[in-house]
NUDO-913254 format. One line per field, with one value per residue (C-alpha): residue number from 1; residue in one letter; x, y, z. Coordinates in nm, 4 decimals. Layout:
REM NUDO-913254
tidren: (NUM  ...)
kefi: (A  ...)
X: (X  ...)
Y: (Y  ...)
Z: (Z  ...)
***
This chain:
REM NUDO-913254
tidren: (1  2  3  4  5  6  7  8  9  10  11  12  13  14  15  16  17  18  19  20  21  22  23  24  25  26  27  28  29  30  31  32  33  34  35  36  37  38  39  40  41  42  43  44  45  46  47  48  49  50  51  52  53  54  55  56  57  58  59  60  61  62  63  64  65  66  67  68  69  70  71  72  73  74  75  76  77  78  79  80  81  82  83  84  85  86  87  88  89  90  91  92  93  94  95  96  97  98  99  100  101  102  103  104  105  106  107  108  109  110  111  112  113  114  115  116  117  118  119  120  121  122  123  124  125  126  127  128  129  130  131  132  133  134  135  136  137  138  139  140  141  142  143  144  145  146  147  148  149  150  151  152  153  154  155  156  157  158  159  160  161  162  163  164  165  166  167  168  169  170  171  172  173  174  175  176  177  178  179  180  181  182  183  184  185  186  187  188  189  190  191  192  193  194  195  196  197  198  199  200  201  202  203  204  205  206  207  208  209  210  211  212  213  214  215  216  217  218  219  220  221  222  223  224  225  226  227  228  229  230  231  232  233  234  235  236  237  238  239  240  241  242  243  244  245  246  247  248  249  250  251  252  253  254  255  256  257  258  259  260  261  262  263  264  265  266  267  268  269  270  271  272  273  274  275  276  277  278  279  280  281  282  283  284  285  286  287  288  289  290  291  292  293  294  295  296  297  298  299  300  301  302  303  304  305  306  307  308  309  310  311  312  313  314  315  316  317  318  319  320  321  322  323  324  325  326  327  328  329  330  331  332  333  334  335  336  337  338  339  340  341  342  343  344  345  346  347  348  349  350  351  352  353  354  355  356  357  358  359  360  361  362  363  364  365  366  367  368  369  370  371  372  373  374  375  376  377  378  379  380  381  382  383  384  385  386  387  388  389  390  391  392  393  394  395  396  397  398  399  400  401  402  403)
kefi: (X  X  X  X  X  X  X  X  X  X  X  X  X  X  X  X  X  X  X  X  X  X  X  X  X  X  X  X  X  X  X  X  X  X  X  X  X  X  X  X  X  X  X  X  X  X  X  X  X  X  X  X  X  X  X  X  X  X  X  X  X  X  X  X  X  X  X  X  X  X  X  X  X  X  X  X  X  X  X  X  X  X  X  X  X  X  X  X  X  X  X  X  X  X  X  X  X  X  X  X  X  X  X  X  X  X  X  X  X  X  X  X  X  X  X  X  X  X  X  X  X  X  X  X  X  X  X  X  X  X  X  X  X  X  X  X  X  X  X  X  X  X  X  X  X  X  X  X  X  X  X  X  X  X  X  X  X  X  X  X  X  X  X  X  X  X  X  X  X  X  X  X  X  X  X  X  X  X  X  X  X  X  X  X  X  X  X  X  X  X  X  X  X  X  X  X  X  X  X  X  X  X  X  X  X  X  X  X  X  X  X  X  X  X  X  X  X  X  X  X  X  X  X  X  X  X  X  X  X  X  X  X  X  X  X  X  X  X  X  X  X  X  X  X  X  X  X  X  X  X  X  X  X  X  X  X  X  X  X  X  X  X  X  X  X  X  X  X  X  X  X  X  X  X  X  X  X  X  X  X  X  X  X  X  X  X  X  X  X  X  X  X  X  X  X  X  X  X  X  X  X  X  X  X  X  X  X  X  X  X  X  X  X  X  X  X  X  X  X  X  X  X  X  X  X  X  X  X  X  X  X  X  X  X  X  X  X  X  X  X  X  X  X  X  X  X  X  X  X  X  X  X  X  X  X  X  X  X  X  X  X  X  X  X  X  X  X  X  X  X  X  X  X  X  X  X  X  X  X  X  X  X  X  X  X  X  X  X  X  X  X  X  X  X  X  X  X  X  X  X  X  X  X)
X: (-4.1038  -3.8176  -3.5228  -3.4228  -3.1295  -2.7877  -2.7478  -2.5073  -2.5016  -2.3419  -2.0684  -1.7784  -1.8643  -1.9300  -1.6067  -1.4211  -1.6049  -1.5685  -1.1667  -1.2129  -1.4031  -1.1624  -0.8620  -0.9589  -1.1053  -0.7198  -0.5955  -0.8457  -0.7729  -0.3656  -0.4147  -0.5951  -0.4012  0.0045  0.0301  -0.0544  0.1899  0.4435  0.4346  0.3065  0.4854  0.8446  0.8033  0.8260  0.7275  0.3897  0.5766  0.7339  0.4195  0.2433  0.4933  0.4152  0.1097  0.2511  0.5066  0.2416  0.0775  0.3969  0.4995  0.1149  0.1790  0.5157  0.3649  0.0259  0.1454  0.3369  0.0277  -0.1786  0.0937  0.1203  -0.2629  -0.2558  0.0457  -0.0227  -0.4276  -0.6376  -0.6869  -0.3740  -0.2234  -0.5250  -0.4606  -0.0688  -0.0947  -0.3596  -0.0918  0.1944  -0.0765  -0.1483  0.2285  0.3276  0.0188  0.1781  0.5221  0.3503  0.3650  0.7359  0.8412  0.9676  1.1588  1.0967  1.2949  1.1933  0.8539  0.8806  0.9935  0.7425  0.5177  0.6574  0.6267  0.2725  0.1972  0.3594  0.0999  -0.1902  -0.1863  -0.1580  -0.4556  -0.6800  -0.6206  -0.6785  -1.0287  -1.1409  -1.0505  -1.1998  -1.5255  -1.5494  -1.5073  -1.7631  -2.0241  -2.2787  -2.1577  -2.5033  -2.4850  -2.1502  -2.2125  -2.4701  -2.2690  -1.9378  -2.1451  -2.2241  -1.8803  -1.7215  -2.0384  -1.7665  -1.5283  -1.7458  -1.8711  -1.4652  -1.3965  -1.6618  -1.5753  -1.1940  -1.1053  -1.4037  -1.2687  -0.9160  -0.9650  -1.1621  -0.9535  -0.6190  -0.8355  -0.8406  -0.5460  -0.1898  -0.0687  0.0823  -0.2156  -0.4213  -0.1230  -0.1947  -0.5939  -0.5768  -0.3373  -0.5503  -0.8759  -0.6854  -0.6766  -1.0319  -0.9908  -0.7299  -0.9840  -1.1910  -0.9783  -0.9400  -1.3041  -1.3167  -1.3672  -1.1980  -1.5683  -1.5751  -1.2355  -1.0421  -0.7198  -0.3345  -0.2153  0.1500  0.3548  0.6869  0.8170  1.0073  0.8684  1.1054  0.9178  0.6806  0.4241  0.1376  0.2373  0.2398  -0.0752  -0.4096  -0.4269  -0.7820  -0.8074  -0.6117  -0.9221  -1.1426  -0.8288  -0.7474  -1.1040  -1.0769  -0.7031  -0.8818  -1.1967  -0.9348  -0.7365  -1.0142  -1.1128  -0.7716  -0.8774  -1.1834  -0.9201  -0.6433  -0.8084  -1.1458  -1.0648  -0.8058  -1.1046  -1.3383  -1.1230  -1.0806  -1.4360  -1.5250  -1.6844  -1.3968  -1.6380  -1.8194  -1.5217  -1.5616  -1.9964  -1.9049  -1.7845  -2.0362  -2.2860  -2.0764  -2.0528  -2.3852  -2.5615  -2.2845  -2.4334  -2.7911  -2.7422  -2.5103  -2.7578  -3.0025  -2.7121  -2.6223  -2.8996  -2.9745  -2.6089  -2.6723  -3.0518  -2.9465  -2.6028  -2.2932  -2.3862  -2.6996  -2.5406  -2.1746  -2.2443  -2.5367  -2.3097  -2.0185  -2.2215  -2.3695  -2.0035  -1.9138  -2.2453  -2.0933  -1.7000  -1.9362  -2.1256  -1.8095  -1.6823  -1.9674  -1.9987  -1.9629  -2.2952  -2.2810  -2.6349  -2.4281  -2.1343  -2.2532  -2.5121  -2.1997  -2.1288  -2.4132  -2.3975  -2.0558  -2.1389  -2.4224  -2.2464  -1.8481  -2.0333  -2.0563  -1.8007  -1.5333  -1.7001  -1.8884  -1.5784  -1.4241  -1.7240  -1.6570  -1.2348  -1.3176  -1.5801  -1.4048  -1.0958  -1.0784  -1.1424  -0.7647  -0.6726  -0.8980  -0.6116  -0.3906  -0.6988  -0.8019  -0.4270  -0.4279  -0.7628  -0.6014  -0.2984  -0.3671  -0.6738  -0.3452  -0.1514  -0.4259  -0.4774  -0.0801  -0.0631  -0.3555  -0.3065  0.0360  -0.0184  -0.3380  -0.1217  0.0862  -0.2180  -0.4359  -0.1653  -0.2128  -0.5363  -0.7087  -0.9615  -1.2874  -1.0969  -0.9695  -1.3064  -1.4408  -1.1327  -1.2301  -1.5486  -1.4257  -1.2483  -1.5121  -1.7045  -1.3776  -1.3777  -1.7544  -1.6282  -1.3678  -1.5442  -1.8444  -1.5701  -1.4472  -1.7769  -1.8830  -1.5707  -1.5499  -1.9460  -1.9136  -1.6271  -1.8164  -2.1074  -1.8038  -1.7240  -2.0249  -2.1859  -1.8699  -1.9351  -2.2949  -2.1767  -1.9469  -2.2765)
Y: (1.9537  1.7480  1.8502  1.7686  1.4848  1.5663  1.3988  1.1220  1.1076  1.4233  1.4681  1.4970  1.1778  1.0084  1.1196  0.9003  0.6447  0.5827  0.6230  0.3586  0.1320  0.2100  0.1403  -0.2005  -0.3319  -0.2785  -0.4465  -0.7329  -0.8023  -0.8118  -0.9903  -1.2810  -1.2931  -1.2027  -1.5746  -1.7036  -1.4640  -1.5581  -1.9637  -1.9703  -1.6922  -1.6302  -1.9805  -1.9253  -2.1201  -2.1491  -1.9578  -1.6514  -1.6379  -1.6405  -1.3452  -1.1274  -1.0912  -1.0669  -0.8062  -0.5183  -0.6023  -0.5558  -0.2001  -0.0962  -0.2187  -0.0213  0.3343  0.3282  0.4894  0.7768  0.8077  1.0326  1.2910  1.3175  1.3829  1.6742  1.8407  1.8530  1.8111  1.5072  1.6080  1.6889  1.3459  1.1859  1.3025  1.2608  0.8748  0.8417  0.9153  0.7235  0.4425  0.4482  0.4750  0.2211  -0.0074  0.0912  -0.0164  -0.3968  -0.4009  -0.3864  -0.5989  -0.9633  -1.0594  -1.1857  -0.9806  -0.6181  -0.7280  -0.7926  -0.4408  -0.2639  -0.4747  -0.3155  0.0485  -0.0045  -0.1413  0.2550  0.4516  0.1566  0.2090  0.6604  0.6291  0.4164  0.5682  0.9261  0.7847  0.6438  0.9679  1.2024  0.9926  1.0062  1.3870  1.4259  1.2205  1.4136  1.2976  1.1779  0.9775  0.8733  0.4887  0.4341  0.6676  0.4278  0.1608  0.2899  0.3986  0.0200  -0.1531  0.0089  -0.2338  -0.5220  -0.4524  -0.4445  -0.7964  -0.9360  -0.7352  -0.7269  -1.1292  -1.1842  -0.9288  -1.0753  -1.3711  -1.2934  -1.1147  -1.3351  -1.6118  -1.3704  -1.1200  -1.1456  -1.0355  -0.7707  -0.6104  -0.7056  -0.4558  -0.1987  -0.2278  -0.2004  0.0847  0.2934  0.2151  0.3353  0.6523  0.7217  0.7754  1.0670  1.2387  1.1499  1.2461  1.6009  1.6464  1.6322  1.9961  2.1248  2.1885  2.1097  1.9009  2.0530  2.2221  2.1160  2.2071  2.3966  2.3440  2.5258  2.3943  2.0951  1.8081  1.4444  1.2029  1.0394  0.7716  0.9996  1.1306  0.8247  0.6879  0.8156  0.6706  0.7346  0.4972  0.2126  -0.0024  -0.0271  -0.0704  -0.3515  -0.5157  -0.4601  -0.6283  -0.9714  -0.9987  -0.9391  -1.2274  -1.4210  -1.3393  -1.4335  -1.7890  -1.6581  -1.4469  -1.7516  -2.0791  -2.1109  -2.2209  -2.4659  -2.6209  -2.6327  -2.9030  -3.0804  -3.0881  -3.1543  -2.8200  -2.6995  -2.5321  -2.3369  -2.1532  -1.8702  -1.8463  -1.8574  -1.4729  -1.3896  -1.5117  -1.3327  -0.9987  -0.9987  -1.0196  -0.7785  -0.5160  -0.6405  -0.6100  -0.3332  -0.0445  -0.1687  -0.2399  0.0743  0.2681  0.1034  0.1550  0.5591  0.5197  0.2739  0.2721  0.0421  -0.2458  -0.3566  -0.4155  -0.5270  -0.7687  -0.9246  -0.8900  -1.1193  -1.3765  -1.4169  -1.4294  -1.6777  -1.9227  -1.8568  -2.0609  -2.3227  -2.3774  -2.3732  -2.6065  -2.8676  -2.8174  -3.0882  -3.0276  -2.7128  -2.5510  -2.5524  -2.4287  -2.1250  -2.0433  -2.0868  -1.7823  -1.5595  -1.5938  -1.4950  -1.1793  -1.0596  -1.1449  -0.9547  -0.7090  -0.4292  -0.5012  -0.2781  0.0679  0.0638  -0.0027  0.2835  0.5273  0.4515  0.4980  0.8315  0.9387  1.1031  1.2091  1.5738  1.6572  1.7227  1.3989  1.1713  1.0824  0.9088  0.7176  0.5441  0.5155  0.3814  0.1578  0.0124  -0.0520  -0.2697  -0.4059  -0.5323  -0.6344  -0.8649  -1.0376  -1.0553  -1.2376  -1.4593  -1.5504  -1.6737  -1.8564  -2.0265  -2.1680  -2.2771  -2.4533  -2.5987  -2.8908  -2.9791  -2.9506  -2.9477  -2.7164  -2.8172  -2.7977  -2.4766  -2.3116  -2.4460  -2.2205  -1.9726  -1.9277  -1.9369  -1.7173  -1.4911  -1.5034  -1.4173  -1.0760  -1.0294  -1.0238  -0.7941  -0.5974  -0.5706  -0.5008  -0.1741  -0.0676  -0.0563  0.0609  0.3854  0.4468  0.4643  0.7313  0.9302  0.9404  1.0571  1.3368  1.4113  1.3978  1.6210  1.8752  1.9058  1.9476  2.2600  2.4369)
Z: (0.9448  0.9030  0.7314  0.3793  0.3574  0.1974  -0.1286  -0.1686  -0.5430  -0.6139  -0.9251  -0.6909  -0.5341  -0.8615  -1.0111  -0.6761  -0.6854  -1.0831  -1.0309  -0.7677  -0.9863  -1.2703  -1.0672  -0.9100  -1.2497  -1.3465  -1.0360  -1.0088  -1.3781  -1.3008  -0.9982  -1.1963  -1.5234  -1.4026  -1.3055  -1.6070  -1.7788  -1.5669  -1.5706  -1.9199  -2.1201  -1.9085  -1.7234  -1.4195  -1.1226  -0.9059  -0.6396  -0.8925  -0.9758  -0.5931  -0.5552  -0.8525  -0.6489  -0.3262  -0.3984  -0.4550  -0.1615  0.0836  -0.0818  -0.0595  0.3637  0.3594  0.1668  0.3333  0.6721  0.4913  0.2997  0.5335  0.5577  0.1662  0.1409  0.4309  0.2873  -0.0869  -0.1028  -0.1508  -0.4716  -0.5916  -0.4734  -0.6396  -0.9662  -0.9818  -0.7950  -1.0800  -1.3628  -1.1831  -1.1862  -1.5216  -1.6610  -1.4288  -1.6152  -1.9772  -1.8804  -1.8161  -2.1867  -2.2860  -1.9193  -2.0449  -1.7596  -1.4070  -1.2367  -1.4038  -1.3793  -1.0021  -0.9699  -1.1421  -0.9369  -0.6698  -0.7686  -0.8888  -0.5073  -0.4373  -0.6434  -0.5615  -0.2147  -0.2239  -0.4839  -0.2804  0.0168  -0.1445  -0.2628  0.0799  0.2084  -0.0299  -0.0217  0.3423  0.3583  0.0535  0.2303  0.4170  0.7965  0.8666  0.6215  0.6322  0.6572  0.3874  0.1536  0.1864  0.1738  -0.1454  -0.2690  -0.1275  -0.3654  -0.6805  -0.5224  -0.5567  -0.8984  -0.9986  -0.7730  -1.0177  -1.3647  -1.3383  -1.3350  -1.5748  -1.8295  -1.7814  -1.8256  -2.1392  -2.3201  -2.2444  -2.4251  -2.7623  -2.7194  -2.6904  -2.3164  -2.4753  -2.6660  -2.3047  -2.1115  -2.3559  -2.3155  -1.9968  -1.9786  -2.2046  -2.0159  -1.6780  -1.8566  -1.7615  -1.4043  -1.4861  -1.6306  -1.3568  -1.1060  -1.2836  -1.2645  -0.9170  -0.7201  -0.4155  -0.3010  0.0420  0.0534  0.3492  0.2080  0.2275  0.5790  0.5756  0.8387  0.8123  1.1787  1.1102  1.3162  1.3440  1.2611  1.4658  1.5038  1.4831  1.1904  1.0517  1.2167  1.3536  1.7073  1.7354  1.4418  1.5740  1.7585  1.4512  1.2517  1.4568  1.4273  1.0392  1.0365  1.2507  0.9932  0.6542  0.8485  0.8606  0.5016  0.3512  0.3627  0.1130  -0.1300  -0.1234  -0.0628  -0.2428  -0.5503  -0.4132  -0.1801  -0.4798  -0.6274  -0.3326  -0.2863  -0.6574  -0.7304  -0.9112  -1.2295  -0.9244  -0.8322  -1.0673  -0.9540  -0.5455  -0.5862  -0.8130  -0.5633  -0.2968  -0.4614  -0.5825  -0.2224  -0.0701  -0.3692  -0.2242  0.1443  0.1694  0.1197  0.3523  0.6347  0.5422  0.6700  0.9505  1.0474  1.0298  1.2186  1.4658  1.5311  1.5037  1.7315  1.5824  1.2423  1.2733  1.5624  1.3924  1.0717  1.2650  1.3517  0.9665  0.8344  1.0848  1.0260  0.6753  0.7357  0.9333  0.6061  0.4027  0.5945  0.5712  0.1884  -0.0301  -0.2436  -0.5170  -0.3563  0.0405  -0.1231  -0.2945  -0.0155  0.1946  -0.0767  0.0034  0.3541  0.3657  0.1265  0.3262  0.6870  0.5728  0.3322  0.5099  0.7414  0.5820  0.4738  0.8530  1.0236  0.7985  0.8930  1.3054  1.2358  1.0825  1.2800  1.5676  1.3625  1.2776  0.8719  0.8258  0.9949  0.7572  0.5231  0.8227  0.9584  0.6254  0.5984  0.9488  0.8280  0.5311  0.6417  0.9185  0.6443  0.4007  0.7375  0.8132  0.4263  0.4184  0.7297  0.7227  0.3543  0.5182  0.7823  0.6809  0.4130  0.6649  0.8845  0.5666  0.5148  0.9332  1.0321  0.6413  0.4943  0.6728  0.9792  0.8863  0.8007  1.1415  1.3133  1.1321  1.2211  1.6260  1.5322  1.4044  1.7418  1.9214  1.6754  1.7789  2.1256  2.0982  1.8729  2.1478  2.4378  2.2291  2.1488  2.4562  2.6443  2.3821  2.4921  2.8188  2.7815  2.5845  2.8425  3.0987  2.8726  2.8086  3.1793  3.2434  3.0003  3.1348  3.4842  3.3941  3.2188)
***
C-alpha cells in the first residue's frame, strides 16, 4: 500500500508564495515604469535612467551574502515580516522622491529589504515543502514569479497611462500592504528556530556562504548570464528586426509555457532525478537563442519565445532544490542566499558585457554565442553531476563496509 503524499498546497505555503507574488508584482511594475519617470517627469537621461534600475540590483548582490546569517539568528519568519514592512515603507516614500539623486538612494535601500525578503521566501518555501517533493513544490512557488513577470509591467504600464506617478507610488504602496499581512499569517509550524550563538565568531566566508551550495550556484550564475541578453536586449532586437509591437507578447508567450511546463518538469525532476530534466532542459533553451537568432518573421520570433520558456523554465527552482538538498535545515537561508546571489552576479554581469559585445559582433551573432554557450553550461553542468554521484556512491559503499 503505498503511502499517502505530503501536500504542497498547505496555508503556510500559500501565505509565501502570495508575499512573493505580491512583492515582484511591485518590483516588476517599478522596474518597467521608473524610466519613464525619470526621462519624462525629472528629465533625466537614458543612462540615469538604466541606473535607477541598476542600483537595486548591486545592493541586493552586496546584502544577499549577510542574508543567511540574519535568517538563522532572528527566524525566517521574523525577518520575513520586518523586510516585508521596510519593503513597503521604502515603496511609500517613492511618492514624495522628486529628485534624481534621493531617488537613487532609496533605490538603493529598497535593493536592501528586496534582496532579505526574497531570500527569506525561497527559504521558508524550501523548508515548508515536503522534501520529496521539494522540486515540484518550488516549481510551483517560482510559477508566482512568472505570473508577477507578466502582471507587474502590464499593470504599470496601465495605470501610468491614467494616473499621475504619484497616485501610481501610492497604489502600489498600499497594495504591498497585503503581503504584511501575509507574512503575519505565516506559522512557525515546522520552520526550524533562530539558532543562538553566544561565542563570538570573526567573520568568515562560511558564514557568509554555504559552500555546499557553491556548484549549483555557479551553474545558476552561467544560465542568468546567458539569460541577461533575454531581460536587456529583446525589445531592442524587436525593432531592429521590425517586430517592435511583439515585444510586449514574446514574454507573455514565455511566461505562459514556463506556467505550462513547469509542473510536469517538476515531477519528473522528483521521480527521475536531476539529469533527465535539466540536461534535456539546456539543450531546449539553447535551440531557443539559435531560433532567436534566425528570427525575422513574428511566428519564429515568438516560438523562439516558447522554446526559451519551456527550455530556462525550470531551470531556477530545480537548481534551487539540488543547492538545498544536502544543506542542513538551519543552513537553508545561506544556500538560497548563496543561490541568489551568484543568480544577480550572473544578470549584473551578463546584462554588462553583452552590451558591450552587441555593438561588435551584432544581435544575431550574439544569440548564436549564446546558445554555445548554453551547451558549454550543459557540459559543466553534466561534469558536476556526475562528479558529486560518484562521491556519494564512495560514502555510501563506505558506510556499508563499516556495518
Amino acid at each position: 500500500m503505498k503511502a499517502s503524499k505530503q501536500p504542497i498546497w498547505t496555508k503556510d505555503f500559500l501565505c509565501v508564495a502570495f508575499v512573493n507574488l505580491i512583492i515582484f508584482i511591485a518590483f516588476y511594475a517599478l522596474l518597467t515604469t521608473l524610466p519613464i519617470y525619470v526621462v519624462y517627469q525629472l528629465g533625466g537621461t537614458e543612462a540615469q535612467a538604466g541606473l535607477v534600475v541598476t542600483v537595486m540590483l548591486v545592493a541586493a548582490i552586496l546584502i544577499r551574502p549577510f542574508s543567511g546569517n540574519l535568517l538563522q539568528r532572528f527566524g525566517k519568519r521574523n525577518v520575513l515580516i520586518v523586510s516585508t514592512i521596510f519593503f513597503t515603507v521604502t515603496s511609500f516614500l517613492y511618492t514624495w522622491v522628486d529628485q534624481f539623486l534621493p531617488l537613487l538612494i532609496l533605490r538603493f535601500l529598497h535593493g536592501f529589504s528586496f534582496a532579505i525578503l526574497t531570500t527569506a521566501t525561497s527559504t521558508l518555501a524550501t523548508d515548508i515543502v515536503p522534501s520529496e517533493r521539494r522540486g515540484e513544490g518550488l516549481g510551483y512557488f517560482t510559477m508566482f514569479l512568472n505570473v508577477a513577470i507578466v502582471v507587474g509591467p502590464f499593470a504599470g504600464l496601465m495605470l501610468i497611462q491614467h494616473i499621475s506617478f504619484q497616485q501610481f507610488f501610492l497604489f502600489l504602496s498600499c497594495f504591498v500592504i497585503m503581503s504584511i499581512i501575509c507574512s503575519m499569517l505565516l506559522s512557525t509550524k515546522g520552520i526550524p528556530k533562530p539558532i543562538k550563538n553566544t561565542v563570538k565568531r570573526r567573520l568568515s566566508i562560511h558564514q557568509l556562504f554555504e559552500t555546499k551550495a557553491l556548484p549549483f550556484a555557479f551553474i545558476i550564475s552561467l544560465v542568468s548570464f546567458a539569460y541577461a541578453a533575454i531581460l536587456s536586449f529583446i525589445s531592442v532586437y524587436a525593432i531592429e528586426i521590425h517586430l517592435e509591437q511583439l515585444s510586449g507578447y514574446f514574454f507573455i508567450v514565455l511566461a505562459i509555457t514556463m506556467l505550462v511546463s513547469r509542473p510536469y518538469l517538476s515531477r519528473l525532476f522528483d521521480q527521475r532525478g536531476p539529469k533527465i530534466v535539466i540536461l534535456p532542459s539546456l539543450l531546449v533553451f539553447a535551440s531557443g537563442f539559435t531560433l532567436l537568432a534566425v528570427s525575422q518573421s513574428a511566428w519564429l520570433f515568438l516560438l523562439a519565445a516558447g522554446v526559451i520558456g519551456v527550455g530556462y523554465g525550470s531551470l531556477m527552482p530545480l537548481l534551487l532544490s539540488l543547492a538545498t538538498e544536502r544543506v542542513d535545515s538551519s543552513r537553508t537561508g545561506h544556500a538560497t542566499a548563496t543561490f541568489f546571489t551568484l543568480y544577480d552576479i550572473g544578470v549584473a554581469v551578463g546584462a554588462f558585457w553583452l552590451g558591450l559585445l552587441v555593438p561588435m559582433i551584432g544581435f544575431s551573432n550574439m544569440f548564436h554565442a549564446l546558445a554555445i554557450f548554453v551547451l558549454l553550461i550543459f557540459a559543466i553542468f553534466y561534469y558536476l553531476h556526475q562528479r558529486m554521484h560518484v562521491s556519494i556512491k564512495k560514502k555510501t559503499t563506505y558506510k556499508m563496509n563499516d556495518l
